[in-house]
Structure formats: C-alpha cells, structure tokens
C-alpha positions as CSV (number, residue, x, y, z in Angstrom):
1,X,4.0,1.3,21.3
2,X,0.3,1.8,22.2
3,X,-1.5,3.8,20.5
4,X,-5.0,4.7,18.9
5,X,-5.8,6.5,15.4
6,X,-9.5,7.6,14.5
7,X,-10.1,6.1,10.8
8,X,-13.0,6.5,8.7
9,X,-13.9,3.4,7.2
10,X,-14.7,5.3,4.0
11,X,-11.5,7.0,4.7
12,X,-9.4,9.8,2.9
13,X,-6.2,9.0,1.1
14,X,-3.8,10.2,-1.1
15,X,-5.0,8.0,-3.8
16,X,-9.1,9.0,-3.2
17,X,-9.0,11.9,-2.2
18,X,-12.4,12.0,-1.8
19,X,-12.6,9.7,0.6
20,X,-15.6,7.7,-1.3
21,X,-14.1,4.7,-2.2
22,X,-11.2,3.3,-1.4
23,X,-12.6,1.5,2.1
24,X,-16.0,0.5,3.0
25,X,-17.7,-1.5,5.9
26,X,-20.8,-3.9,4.9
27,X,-23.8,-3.9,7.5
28,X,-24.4,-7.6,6.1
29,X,-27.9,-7.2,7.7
30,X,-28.9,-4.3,5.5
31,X,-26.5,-4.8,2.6
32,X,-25.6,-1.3,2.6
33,X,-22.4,0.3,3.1
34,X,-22.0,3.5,4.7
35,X,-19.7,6.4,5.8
36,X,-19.0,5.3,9.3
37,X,-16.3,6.3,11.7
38,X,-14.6,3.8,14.2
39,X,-11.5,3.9,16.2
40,X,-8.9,1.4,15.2
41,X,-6.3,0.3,17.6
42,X,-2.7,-0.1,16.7
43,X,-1.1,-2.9,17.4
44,X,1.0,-3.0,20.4
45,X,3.3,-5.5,19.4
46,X,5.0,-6.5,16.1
47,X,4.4,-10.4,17.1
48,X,2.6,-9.9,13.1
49,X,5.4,-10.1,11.3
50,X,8.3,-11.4,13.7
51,X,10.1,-8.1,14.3
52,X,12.6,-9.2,17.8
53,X,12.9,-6.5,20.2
54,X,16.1,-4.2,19.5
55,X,19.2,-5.4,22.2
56,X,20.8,-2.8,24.4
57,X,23.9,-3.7,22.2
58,X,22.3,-2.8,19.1
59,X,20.5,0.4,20.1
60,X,23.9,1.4,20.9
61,X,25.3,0.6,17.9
62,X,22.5,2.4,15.9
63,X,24.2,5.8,17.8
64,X,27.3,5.2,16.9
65,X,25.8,4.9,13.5
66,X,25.3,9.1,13.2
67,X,28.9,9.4,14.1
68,X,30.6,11.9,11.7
69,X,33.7,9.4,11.3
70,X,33.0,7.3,8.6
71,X,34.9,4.7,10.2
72,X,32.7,4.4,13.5
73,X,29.5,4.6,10.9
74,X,30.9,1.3,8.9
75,X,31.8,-0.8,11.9
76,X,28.4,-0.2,13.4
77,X,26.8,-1.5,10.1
78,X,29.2,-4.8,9.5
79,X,28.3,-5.1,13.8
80,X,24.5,-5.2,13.2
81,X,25.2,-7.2,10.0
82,X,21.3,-8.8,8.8
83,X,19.9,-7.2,12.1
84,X,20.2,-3.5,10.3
85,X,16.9,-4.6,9.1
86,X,14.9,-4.8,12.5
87,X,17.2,-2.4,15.0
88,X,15.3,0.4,15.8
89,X,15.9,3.3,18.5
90,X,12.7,4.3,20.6
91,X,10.9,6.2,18.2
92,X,11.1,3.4,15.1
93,X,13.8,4.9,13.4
94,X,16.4,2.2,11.6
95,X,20.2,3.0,10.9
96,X,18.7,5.3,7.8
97,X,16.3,7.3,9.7
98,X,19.1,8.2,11.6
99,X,21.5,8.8,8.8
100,X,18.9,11.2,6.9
101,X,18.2,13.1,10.4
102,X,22.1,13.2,11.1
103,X,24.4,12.9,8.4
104,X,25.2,15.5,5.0
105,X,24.3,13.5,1.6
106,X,27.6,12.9,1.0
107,X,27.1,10.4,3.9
108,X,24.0,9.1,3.3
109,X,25.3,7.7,0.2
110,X,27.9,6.3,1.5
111,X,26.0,4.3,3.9
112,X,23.2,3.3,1.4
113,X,26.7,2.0,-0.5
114,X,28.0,0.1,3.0
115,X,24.2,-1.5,3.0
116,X,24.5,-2.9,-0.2
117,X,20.9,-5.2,-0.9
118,X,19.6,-4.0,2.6
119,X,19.3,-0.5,1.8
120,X,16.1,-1.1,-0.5
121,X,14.2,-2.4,2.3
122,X,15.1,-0.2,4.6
123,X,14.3,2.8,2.5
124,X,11.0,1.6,2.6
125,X,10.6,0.8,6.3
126,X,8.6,3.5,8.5
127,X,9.3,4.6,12.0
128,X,6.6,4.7,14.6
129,X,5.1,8.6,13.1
130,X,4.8,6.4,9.2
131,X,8.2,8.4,8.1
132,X,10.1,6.7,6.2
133,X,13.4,7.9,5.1
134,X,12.6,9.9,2.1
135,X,9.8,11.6,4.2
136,X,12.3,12.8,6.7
137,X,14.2,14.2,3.7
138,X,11.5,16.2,2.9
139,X,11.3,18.5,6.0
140,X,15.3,18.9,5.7
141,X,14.8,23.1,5.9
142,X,18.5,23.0,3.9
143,X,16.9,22.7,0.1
144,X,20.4,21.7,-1.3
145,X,21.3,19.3,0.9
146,X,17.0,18.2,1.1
147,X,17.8,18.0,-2.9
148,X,20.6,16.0,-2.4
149,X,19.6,13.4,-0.3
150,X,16.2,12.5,-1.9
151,X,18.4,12.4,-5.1
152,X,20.2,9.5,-3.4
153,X,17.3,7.7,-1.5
154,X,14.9,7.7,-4.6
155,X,16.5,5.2,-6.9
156,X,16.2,3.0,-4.1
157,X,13.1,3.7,-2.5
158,X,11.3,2.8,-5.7
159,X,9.5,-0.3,-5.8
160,X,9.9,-2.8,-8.9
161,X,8.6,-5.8,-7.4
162,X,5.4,-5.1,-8.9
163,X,3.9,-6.0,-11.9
164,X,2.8,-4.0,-15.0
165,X,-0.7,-3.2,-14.9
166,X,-1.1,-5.6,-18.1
167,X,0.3,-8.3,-16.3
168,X,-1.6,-11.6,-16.3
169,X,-0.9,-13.8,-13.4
170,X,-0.3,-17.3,-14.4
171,X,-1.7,-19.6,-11.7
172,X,0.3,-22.4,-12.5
173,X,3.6,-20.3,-11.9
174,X,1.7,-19.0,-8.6
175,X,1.1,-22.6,-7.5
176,X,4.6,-24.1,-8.1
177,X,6.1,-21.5,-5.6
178,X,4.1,-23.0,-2.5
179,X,4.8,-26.5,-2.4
180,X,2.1,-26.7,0.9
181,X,-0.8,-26.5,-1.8
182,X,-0.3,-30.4,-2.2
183,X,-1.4,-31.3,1.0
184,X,-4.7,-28.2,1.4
185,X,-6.4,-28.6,-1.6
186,X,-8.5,-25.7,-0.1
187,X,-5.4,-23.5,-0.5
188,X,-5.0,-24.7,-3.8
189,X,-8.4,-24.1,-4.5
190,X,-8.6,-20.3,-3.0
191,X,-5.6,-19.3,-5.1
192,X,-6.6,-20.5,-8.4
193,X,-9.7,-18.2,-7.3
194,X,-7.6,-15.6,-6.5
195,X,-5.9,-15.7,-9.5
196,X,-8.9,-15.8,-11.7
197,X,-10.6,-13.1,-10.4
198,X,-7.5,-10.7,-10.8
199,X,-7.3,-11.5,-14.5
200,X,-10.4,-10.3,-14.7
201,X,-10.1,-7.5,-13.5
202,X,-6.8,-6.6,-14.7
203,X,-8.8,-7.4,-18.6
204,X,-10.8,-4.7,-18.3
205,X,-8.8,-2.3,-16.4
206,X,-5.8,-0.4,-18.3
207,X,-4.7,2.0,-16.0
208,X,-4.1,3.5,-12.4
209,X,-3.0,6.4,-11.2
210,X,-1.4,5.4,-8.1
211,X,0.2,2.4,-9.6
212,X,4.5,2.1,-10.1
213,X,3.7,2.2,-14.2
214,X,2.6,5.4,-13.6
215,X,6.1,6.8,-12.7
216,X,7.0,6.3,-16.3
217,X,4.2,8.1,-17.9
218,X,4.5,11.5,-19.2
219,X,2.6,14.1,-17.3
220,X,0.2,14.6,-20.2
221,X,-0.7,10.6,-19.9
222,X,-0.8,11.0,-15.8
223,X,-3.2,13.9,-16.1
224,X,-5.1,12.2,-18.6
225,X,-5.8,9.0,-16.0
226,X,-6.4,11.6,-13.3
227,X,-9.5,13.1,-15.2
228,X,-10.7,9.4,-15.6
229,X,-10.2,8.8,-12.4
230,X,-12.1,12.4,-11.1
231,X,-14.6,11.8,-13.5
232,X,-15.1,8.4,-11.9
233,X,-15.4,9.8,-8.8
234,X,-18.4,12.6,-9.8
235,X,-20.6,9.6,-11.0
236,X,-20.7,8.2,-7.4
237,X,-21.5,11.4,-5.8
238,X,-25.3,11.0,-4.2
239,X,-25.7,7.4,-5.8
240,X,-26.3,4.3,-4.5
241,X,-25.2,0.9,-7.1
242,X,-25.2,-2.6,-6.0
243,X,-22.2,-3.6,-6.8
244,X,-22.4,-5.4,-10.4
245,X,-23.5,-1.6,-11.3
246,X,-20.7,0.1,-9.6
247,X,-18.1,-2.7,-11.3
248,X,-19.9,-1.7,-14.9
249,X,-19.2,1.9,-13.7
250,X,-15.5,1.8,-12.8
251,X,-15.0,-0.8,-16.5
252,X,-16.7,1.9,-18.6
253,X,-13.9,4.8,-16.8
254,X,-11.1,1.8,-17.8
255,X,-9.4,3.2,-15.0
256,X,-9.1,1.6,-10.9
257,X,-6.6,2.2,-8.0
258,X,-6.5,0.0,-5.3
259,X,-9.7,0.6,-3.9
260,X,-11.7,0.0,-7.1
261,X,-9.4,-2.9,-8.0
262,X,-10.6,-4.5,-4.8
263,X,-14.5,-4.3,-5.7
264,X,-14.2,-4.9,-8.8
265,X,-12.4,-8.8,-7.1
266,X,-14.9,-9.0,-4.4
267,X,-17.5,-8.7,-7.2
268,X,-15.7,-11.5,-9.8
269,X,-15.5,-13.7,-6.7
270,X,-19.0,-13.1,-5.9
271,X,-20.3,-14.0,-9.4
272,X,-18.6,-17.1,-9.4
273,X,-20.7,-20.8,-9.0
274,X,-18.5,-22.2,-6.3
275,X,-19.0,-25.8,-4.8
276,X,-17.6,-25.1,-1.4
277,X,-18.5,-22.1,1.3
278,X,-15.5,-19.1,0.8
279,X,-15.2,-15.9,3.0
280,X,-14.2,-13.0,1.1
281,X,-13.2,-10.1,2.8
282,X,-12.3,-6.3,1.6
283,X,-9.1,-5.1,3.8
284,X,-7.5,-2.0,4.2
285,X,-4.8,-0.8,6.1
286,X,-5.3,2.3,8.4
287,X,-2.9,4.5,9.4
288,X,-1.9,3.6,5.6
289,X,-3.1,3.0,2.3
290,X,-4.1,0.1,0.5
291,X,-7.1,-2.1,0.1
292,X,-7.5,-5.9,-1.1
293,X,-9.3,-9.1,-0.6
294,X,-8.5,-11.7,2.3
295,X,-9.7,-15.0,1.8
296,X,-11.1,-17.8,4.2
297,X,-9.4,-15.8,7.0
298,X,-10.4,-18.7,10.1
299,X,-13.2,-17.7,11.9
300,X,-12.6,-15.3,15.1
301,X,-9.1,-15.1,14.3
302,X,-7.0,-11.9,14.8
303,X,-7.1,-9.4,11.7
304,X,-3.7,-7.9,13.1
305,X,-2.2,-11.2,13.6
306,X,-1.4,-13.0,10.7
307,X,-0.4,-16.2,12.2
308,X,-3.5,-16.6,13.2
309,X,-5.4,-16.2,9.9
310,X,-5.4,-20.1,9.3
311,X,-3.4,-22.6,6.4
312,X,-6.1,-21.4,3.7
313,X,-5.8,-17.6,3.9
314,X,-5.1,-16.3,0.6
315,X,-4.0,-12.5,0.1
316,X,-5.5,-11.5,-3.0
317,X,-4.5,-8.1,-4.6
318,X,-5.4,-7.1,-7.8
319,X,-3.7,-3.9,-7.7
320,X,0.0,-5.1,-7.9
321,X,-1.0,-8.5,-8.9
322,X,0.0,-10.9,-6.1
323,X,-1.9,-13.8,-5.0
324,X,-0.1,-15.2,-1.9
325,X,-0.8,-17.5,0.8
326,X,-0.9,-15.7,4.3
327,X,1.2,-18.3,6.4
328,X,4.2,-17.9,4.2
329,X,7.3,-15.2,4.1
330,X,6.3,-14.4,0.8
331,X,3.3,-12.8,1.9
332,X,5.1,-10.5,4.8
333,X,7.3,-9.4,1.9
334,X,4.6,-8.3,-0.3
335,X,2.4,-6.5,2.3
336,X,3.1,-3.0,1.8
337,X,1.0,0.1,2.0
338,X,0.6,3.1,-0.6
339,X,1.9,6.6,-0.8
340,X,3.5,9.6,-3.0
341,X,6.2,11.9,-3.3
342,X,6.7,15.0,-5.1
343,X,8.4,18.3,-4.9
344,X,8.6,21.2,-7.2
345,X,5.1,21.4,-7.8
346,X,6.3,19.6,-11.0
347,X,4.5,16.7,-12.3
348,X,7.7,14.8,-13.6
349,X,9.0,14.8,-10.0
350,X,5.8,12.4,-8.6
351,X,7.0,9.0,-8.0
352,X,4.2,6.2,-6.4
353,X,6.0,5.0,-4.0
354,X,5.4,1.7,-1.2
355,X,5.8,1.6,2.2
356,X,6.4,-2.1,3.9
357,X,3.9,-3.1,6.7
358,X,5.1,-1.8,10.4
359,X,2.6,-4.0,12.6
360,X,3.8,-1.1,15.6
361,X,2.0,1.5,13.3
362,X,0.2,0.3,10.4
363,X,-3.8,-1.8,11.1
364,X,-5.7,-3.7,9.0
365,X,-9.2,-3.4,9.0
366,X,-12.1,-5.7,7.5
367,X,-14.3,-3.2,5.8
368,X,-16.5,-5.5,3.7
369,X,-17.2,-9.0,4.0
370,X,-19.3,-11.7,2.7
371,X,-19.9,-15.5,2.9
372,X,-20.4,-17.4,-0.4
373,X,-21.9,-20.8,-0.3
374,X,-23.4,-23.2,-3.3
375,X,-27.0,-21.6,-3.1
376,X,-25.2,-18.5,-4.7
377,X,-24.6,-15.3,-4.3
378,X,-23.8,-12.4,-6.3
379,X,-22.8,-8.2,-7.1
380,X,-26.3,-8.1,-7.5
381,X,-27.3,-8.6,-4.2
382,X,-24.3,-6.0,-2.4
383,X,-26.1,-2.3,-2.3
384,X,-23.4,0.3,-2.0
385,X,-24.1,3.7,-0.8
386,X,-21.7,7.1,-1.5
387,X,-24.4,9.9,-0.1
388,X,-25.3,8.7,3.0
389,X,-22.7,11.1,5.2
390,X,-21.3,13.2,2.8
391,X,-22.1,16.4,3.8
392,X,-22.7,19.9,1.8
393,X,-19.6,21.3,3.9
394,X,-17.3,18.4,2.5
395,X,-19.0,18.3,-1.1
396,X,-18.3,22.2,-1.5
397,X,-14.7,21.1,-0.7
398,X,-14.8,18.6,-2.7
399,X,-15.9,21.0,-6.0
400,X,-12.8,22.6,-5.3
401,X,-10.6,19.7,-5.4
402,X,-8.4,20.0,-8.3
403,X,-6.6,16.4,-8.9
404,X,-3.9,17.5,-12.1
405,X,-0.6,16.7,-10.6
406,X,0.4,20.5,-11.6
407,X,-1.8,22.1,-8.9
408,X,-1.5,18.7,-6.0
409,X,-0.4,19.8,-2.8
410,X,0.4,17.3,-0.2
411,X,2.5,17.3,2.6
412,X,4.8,14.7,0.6
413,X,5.0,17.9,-1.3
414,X,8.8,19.3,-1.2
415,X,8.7,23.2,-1.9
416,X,11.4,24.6,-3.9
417,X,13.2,21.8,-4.4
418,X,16.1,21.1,-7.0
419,X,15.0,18.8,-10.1
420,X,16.2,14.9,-9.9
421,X,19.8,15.2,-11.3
422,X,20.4,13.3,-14.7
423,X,22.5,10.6,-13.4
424,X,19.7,9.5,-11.3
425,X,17.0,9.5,-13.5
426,X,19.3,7.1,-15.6
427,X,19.0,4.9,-13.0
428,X,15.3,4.3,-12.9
429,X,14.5,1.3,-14.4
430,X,11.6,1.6,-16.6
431,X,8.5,-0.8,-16.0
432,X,8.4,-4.1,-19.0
C-alpha cells in the first residue's frame, strides 16, 4: 500500500486535543521546538514487523470466512490455523473485519469463540483506513445489532498487558527476560537507564487520562483528571519553558498522558551524569497516537524499520511502563498506538483502548532528539515553544473546547447506542 498522510509534528489527538503537546520536533541548532508541518510517508511494506504477504489460498479462505453457514466459517478458521493473525484481503481487513462487516452478532461471537487466544490480537489489529474491528461496529446503522456486537468485541478488545499507573518497573526482572544483555553491556546499560528514568516519572505522576486504569474509574474521578489535564494545558498557551520548567509544570498538575510522560523521560535522561555518549530520541507514531523515547537508535538507520535500529536500541515508554530492547519479539508485541471508544454520550461507556502497530499504515516519526555525552547536558538547556503557530482562529476554538467526557464528541463516538449489558461488564477485569 503506498500512501502519504500530512502530520503535524505538534499534531492533534484524541488524547491532546489541543494539539500542544503530545509531539514535537527539536531544531537542535536553535533549541526550540516549534509547530511545524511535514508530510510523512507510510510505509510501503510491512518488512517492520515480518507480516508475509497473504497467499491466493488464504485470501480465499478469508471469503469463505463471511459465509452464513457456520460450518464453511469454522473450516476456513481451523484452515488458516496461526496464519488468521496475518491474512488480510486487499483493503487490510483480517477474518474479524470481515465477520463484523458481514455476519449478525450471534456470529461474531461465535467466531471470536472458534479463535480462542487469537481473537484478542486480532481485535486489536487495524486494516489499511486504521479500523479496527470495534470501529467498524460503530458505523453498523442497525443500533441493536451495532449494540450487540461491540458488546461482544469489547471484553476482548481491552488491553491488560499494561501496567497500573503506580507500577514500578524492576530492572532486575526487566534484565532477566533478555539473556542478550550479557554479551552488550551497552544494552544492559541503556535499559537500566530506561528503567530509571520511568520510575521517576511514574513517582511523581499519579494519573492519566488516557491510560487502561482509567477504564475503572468512576466518571466523577475521570472528569476530575480531565480538568487537571485541561488546566495543564491553559498554562502552556503563549509560553515558552525549557524543559526542566515544563517537567516542574506537568509534576505540579500530578497528571501526564503519553506525551507528557515522554518529556518528562527525555528530561530525567537528560539530567543524568552519564560516562558514555547516549542518543535519546522522542517518537511518535503518525497516522496514530503515542509518543515515547528510542534510545541509541544506530546512526542513519531507518526509523520505520526496526531491524535496522541496531543491538542497543532500547524502547522506552513511560506511559505503560515497558522498557524493551528493539531487536526482540517482545518489543513488536508491545508496540501499539492509542485511541478511544465511547457511545451514548455516557461517560461510563469510554474505554482507552490500544491499537497494535500496522507498519502498512501506522509511521513513526523522531520529533525530538538529543545527543548526551560526559561534558553534560541537561532540561535546562532544551527551550520549548507552545505560541509560535498557534493561531487566534485555532485558540478561539480552542476556548470552546470542552474536555468532560459528558459533552466529548468523537467519531469513536456511537450515537444512541444500547448500554454494555451486565454479563459483560462482569467480565472486565479490573486493573491490580
């Protein structure tokens, strides 16, 4: 799939919807960061993360997959077998894109049933538009059977991999899992970083709104860390902090979604007295949302090819508390992007929810970096900049912006749709 998607660096989410914070591009010359707009390409190939192309065979057993005999529907899953995971049609959709666009909840069920441990993954796998199967449900026009099925994908489409918010990571534990830190010491080295400099943060921060602990807070505490959040938000409007000032600013909120998380980690890295030279750079992904910190990425290697990153690159993400080297299958499991769902305009039916990485649709993008070295470096010394482009036009829309869940609308909005039924909200594991 070719393709090209404009981004703004500073770039609008669902998690700022401001667009002030969450990404950023360093003019290392100047030290400044500013809102800049650049056209990022997306990949044309998922060499990334290994995905083989889908066979004639299976493409045809993917539309015999939407057949309404339930017989024809099992047979095509026990045919694919593990390669339910990859096979895609022309347009990205798996065996439950299909199902959703095809097949009456009763169905869908059914085959979420027949896919046993595969149907979590692929409930969070996107086609080539970023839909994943949840998505689809909500444009079903039907609102009982759009009901229905999100009642059935949800359970699964949640994400518990992550950790609490007041989580330590213990680096020892991280260590032991990647036996290849006994032969880079440099690996070693950047984890243990890594690690550090989460703990930090996660000390000082409490809460997120966009985080999975959130999904188990009542909407009086989820409203409560969205006026932190907006209130975070009008302190930066027409200011310009280094960045030990702007890390002081999002500590005294006590709030930080991904964005902020990933300052305040590039700033604890940056205060550190290191013997040895370390890259740290801020990444996001476009056509997505997420931001954290790469580092020692190998010089002029591909950002949207992870093999080529280099046996040091550490992923570093404060938000759901992974530290992972790049060159392992851990990481390509915990790469995932951000988004929400709600319907009903009612604030117990939001659910933070992650997407995995699609290397056909999602980019990454380097939007700050920095070289640290032995002479020293520090927060003090990185100027950050929310007024340079933010026009009156976009401020007055800003003023209107109203960020309680009870007044959100989004299109992963659902209109008028029926409340989760009991026996699924039983099934939602609360967070430790």
């Amino acid at each position: 799939m070719a393709a090209s998607s404009t981004a703004f660096v500073l770039a609008m989410s669902a998690e700022d919807p401001r667009g002030l914070l969450d990404a950023s591009l360093a003019n290392l010359e100047s030290k400044e960061i500013n809102f800049i707009k650049t056209t990022a390409s997306v990949p044309t190939s998922p060499c990334a993360i290994g995905l083989p192309p889908t066979s004639p065979k299976d493409v045809d057993l993917l539309k015999q997959s939407v057949s309404p005999d339930k017989a024809v529907v099992h047979n095509a899953i026990d045919s694919l077998a593990e390669r339910v995971l990859t096979s895609i049609d022309e347009n990205g959709n798996t065996l439950l894109h299909l199902a959703v666009l095809n097949h009456p909840p009763a169905m869908v069920q059914l085959i979420l049933e027949k896919l046993g441990d595969n149907a979590h993954a692929l409930c969070q796998t996107v086609n080539f538009r970023g839909e994943t199967p949840i998505s689809l449900a909500h444009d079903i026009e039907d609102v009982y059977f759009r009901s229905k099925i999100i009642n059935v994908l949800l359970p699964q489409t949640l994400d518990h991999s992550i950790q609490s918010f007041s989580t330590l990571i213990n680096p020892r534990k991280i260590l032991e899992k990647f036996p290849q830190v006994l032969t880079n010491p440099v690996l070693e080295e950047n984890i243990m970083i890594g690690c550090l400099a989460i703990n930090q943060s996660r000390n000082s921060i409490k809460f997120s709104a966009t985080h999975m602990d959130s999904n188990y807070q009542t909407t009086e505490e989820k409203n409560r860390i969205l006026d932190a959040i907006q209130n975070l938000y009008r302190e930066t409007i027409n200011k310009e902090f280094n960045l030990h000032d702007y890390r002081a600013l999002i500590k005294k909120h006590g709030v930080a979604n991904c964005g902020e998380l990933a300052h305040l980690v590039f700033a604890n890295i940056l205060d550190m007295k290191m013997d040895k030279e370390i890259k740290i750079e801020m990444t996001s992904i476009q056509n997505g949302d997420h931001s954290f910190i790469i580092l020692d990425r190998a010089e002029e290697s591909d950002i949207n090819d992870f093999t080529t990153w280099g046996p040091s690159a550490v992923y570093v993400d404060a938000w759901s508390g992974k530290v992972i080297p790049v060159q392992s299958k851990e990481f390509l499991e915990a790469l995932k992007a951000f988004c929400f769902i709600g319907y009903n305009n009612d604030p117990s039916s939001y659910y933070n929810l992650l997407i995995k990485f699609n290397a056909a649709y999602h980019v990454l993008q380097v939007t700050q970096e920095e070289v640290v070295d032995m002479n020293g470096s520090s927060a003090f010394d990185v100027a950050i900049n929310f007024s340079s482009t933010v026009s009156q036009e976009e401020k007055e829309e800003d003023d209107e912006l109203d960020f309680n869940f009870v007044d959100v609308e989004s299109s992963g909005v659902a209109e008028n749709a029926l409340p989760l039924e009991p026996s699924v909200l039983a099934t939602l594991r609360p967070m430790p």
